[in-house]
C-alpha positions in Angstrom: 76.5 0.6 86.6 74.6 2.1 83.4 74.5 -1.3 81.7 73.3 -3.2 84.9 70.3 -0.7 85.1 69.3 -1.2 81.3 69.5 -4.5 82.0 67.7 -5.1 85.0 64.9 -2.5 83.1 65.2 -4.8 80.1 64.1 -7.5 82.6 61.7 -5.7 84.4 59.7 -4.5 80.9 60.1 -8.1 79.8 58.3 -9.7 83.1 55.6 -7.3 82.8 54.7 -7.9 79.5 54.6 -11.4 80.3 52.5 -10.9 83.0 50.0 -8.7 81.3 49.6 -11.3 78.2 48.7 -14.1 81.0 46.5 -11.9 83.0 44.3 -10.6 79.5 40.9 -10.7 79.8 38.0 -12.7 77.8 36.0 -10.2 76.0 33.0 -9.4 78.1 30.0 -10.3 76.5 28.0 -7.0 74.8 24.4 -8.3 74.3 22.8 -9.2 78.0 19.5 -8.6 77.4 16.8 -11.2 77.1 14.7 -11.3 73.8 11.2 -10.9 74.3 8.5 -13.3 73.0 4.5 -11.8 72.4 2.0 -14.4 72.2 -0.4 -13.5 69.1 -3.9 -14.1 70.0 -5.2 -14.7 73.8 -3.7 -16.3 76.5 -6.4 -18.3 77.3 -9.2 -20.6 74.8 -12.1 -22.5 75.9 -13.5 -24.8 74.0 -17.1 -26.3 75.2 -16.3 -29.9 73.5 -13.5 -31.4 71.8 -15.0 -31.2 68.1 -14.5 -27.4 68.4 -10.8 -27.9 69.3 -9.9 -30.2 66.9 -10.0 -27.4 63.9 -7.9 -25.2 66.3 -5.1 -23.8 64.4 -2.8 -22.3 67.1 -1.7 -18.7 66.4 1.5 -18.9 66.7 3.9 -16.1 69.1 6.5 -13.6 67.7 9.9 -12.7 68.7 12.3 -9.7 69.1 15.6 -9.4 70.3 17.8 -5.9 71.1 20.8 -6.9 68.7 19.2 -10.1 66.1 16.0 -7.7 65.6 13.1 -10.8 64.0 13.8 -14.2 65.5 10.8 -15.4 65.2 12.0 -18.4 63.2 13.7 -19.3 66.5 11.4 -19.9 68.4 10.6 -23.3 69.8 6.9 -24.9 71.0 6.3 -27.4 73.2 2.9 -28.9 74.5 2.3 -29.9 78.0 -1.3 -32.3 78.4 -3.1 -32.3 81.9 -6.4 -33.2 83.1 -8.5 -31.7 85.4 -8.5 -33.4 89.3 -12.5 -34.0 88.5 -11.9 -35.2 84.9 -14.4 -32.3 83.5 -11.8 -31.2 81.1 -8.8 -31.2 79.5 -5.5 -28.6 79.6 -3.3 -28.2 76.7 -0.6 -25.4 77.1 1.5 -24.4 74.8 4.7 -23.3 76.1 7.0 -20.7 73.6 10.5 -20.2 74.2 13.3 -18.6 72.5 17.0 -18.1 72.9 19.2 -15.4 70.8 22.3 -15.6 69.6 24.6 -14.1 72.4 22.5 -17.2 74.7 19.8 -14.8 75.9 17.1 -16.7 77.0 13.4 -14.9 77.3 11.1 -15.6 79.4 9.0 -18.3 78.4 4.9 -17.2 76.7 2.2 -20.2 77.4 -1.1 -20.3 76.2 -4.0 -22.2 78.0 -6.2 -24.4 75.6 -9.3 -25.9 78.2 -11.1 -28.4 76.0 -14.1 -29.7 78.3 -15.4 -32.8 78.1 
């Protein structure tokens, strides 16, 4: 009877370490919070004429994240080009965004360029 019980415990230790090795766990992920981008000059820039905005030299945006500290470098710019309804100016917006390196995503930064015509 001793050597049945060993057994069967044998067994039973076995199954649950098989068990606990199929049910393991990813590693959650540590870093959940988004970086933060901060445009560097205003928001907004009108321009009364289109000479004026062509020696525009865009200032750029800087970025920090909680665990990657300066990603600045990472940061990617794209343009969007509009015009207005009444055609009495033109809208470039630069649009900043950045991801770190966990996936974080921050909100995207756009500035407003109005260039009127």
């Amino acid at each position: 009877m001793l050597k049945s019980s060993f057994a069967n415990y044998i067994i039973l230790a076995f199954v649950f370490l098989i068990i606990s090795i199929g049910c393991e766990q990813p590693p959650s992920k540590l870093d959940t919070v988004k970086p933060i981008i901060t445009l560097i000059g205003e928001h907004t820039i009108v321009f009364e004429n289109s000479e004026e905005y062509e020696n525009y030299i865009d200032l750029g945006a800087t970025a920090i994240d909680k665990s990657n500290g300066d990603i600045t470098d990472k940061i990617e710019v794209s343009l969007l080009l509009s015009t207005s309804t009444d055609q009495e100016y033109n809208l470039v917006t630069f649009v900043y965004d950045v991801e770190d390196s966990d996936g974080n995503k921050a909100d995207s930064v756009h500035r407003n360029i109005v260039v009127h015509r």
